[in-house]
C-alpha positions in Angstrom: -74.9 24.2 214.4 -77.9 25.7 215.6 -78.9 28.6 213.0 -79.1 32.2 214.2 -79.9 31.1 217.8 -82.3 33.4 219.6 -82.8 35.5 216.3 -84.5 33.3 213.6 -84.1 30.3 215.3 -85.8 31.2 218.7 -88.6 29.5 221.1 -91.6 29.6 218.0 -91.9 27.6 215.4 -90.0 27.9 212.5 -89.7 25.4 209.8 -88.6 25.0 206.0 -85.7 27.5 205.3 -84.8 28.7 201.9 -81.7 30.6 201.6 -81.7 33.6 198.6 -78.8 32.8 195.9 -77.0 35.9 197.4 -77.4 34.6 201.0 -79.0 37.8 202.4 -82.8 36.4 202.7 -84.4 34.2 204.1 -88.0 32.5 203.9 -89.4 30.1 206.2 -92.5 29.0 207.9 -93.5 31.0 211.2 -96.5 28.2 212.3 -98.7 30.1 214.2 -102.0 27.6 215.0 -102.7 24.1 214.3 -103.9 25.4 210.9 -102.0 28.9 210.5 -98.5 29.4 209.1 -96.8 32.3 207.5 -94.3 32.9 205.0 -91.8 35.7 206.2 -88.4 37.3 204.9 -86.2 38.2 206.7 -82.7 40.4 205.3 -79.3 40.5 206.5 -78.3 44.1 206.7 -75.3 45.6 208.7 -74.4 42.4 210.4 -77.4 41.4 211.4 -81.1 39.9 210.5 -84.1 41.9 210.9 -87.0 40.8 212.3 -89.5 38.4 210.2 -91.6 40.4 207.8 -94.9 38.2 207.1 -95.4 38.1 203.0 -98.1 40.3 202.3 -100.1 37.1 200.3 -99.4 34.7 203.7 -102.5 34.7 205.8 -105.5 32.6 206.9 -104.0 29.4 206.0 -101.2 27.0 206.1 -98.5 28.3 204.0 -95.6 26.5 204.0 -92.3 25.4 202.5 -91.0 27.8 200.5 -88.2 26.7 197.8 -86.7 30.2 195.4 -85.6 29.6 191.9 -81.8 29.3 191.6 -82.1 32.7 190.0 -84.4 34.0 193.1 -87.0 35.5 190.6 -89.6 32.9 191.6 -91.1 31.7 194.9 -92.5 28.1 195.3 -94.4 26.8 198.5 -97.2 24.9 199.6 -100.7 25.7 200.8 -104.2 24.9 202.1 -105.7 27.7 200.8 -107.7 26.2 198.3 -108.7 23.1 200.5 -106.0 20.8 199.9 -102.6 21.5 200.0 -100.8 22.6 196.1 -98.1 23.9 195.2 -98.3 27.7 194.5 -95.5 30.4 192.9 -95.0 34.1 192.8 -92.9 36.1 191.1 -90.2 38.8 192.2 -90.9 42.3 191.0 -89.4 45.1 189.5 -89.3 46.9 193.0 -88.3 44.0 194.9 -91.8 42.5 196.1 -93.5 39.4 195.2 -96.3 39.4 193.0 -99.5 37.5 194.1 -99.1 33.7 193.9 -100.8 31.3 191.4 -101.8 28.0 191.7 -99.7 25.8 189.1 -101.8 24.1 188.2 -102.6 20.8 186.6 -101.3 18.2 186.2 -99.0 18.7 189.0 -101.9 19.9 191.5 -104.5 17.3 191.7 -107.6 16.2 194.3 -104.4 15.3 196.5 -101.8 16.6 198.7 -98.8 18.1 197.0 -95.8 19.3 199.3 -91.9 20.4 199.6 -91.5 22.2 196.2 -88.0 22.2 194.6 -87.1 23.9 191.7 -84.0 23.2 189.3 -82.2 25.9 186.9 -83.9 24.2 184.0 -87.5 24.6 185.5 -87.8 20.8 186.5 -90.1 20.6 189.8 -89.8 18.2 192.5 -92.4 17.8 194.7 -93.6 14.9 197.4 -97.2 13.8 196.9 -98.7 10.4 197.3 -100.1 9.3 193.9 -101.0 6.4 192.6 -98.6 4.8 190.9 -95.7 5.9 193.1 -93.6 3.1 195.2 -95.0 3.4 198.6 -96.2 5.8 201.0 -95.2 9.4 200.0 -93.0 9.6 197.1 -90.4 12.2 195.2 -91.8 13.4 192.0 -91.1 15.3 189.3 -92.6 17.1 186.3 -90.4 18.7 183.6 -91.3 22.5 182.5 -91.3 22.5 178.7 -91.6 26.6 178.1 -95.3 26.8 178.7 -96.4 24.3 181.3 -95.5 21.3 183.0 -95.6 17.6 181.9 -97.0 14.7 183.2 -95.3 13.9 186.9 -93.4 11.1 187.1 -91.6 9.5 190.6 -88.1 8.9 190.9 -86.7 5.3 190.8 -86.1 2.9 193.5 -83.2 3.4 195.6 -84.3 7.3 195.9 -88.0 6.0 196.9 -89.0 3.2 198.7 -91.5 1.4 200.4 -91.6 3.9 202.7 -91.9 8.0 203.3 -90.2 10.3 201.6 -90.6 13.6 201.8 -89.2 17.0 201.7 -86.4 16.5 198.8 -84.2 19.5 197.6 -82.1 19.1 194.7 -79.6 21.1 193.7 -79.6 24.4 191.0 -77.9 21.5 187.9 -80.6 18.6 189.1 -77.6 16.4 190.0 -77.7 15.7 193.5 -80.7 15.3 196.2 -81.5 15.3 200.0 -84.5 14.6 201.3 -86.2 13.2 204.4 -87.6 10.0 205.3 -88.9 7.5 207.6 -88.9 3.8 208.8 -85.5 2.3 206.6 -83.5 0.0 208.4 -80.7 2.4 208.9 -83.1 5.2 210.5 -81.5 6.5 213.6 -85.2 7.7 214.7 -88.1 9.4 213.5 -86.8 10.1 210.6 -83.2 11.0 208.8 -82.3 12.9 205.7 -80.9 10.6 202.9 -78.8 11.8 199.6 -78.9 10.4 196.2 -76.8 11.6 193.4 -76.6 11.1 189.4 -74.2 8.7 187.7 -72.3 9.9 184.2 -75.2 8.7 182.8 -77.6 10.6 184.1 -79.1 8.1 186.4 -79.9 8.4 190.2 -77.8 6.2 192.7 -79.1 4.6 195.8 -79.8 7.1 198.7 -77.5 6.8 201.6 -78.0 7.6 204.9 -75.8 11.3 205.5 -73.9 10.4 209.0 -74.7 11.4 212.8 -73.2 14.9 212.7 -76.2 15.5 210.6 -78.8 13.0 211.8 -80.0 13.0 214.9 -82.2 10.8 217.1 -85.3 13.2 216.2 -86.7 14.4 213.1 -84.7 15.3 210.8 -85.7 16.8 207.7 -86.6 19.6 205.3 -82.5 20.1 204.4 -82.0 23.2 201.9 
């Protein structure tokens, strides 16, 4: 079901929605230019949304794909505003704003792309990028926060991967389920459906599976949150 029609959802751009633990904000991308997008929030109040409020940090450069911390204290998305596209955070403060983003950091940022944060509840980040090493194409990652930094990424196994794209992967707050998008598998209704994987009792992933047409469409579908 079309979300918010003719509020959030309207005739601009909007992509990559992330949903506040309480469910009264949102963040997405307002894409403005071939090379411009914004982060705003928006707040459920009295019934209704308000109109988009651009983040104070979000201009002159595509920012994009905002992903919260299952506690809402910390904001991940991508950017360009360095040259290449990393993976940036801020943090929510004291009187409700977000502080100014930083950069990461190696050795998940590289030379490279990095896109589609997602965060879990134990600080484990998964992130697309296409590294080599990976199976094919653009791949799921993930690096491991060990109380001062993150580890070394490493890509998740085949039958979540593949030998072809995929992309924009949220996982869920305990890091035992995933959906994410990709491209080109023999069951791929068109240009591009969003898959699910989940964990085993033994901590391993299963093979992604296609989720069914009420979902996937004939176009793109992807960035699921």
């Amino acid at each position: 079901t079309l979300f918010a029609p003719n509020t959030i959802s309207s005739t601009l751009y909007e992509r990559d929605f992330a949903l506040s633990p309480d469910g009264k904000k949102v963040y997405y991308s307002l894409v403005l230019g071939s090379n411009i997008a914004r982060l705003v929030e928006r707040t459920f109040e009295n019934g209704q949304w308000s109109l988009p409020a651009p983040l104070p940090f979000s201009s002159g450069s595509n920012d994009i794909e905002p992903a919260l911390s299952p506690d809402g204290k910390k904001l991940f998305f991508a950017s360009n505003r360095g040259g290449n596209f990393d993976i940036y955070m801020c943090t929510l403060q004291p009187d409700g704003s977000w502080g100014q983003p930083i950069n990461v950091g190696a050795p998940v940022n590289t030379v490279t792309n990095e896109f589609y944060p997602s965060v879990t509840e134990d600080g484990t980040l998964y992130f697309t990028a296409r590294y080599s090493g990976g199976i094919g194409g653009e791949d799921i990652w993930y690096a491991t926060w060990n109380g001062t930094s993150y580890d070394t990424p490493r890509v998740l196994p085949v039958g979540v991967n593949s030998d072809k794209d995929e992309y924009n992967a949220f996982v869920d707050p305990k890091g035992q389920y995933i959906l994410f998008g990709s491209h080109g598998r023999a069951d791929d209704a068109g240009r591009g459906d969003i898959y699910s994987s989940r964990k085993n009792e033994n901590g391993e992933w299963l093979n992604a599976t296609r989720l069914g047409n009420g979902v996937n469409s004939s176009e793109l579908d992807y960035c699921p949150y």
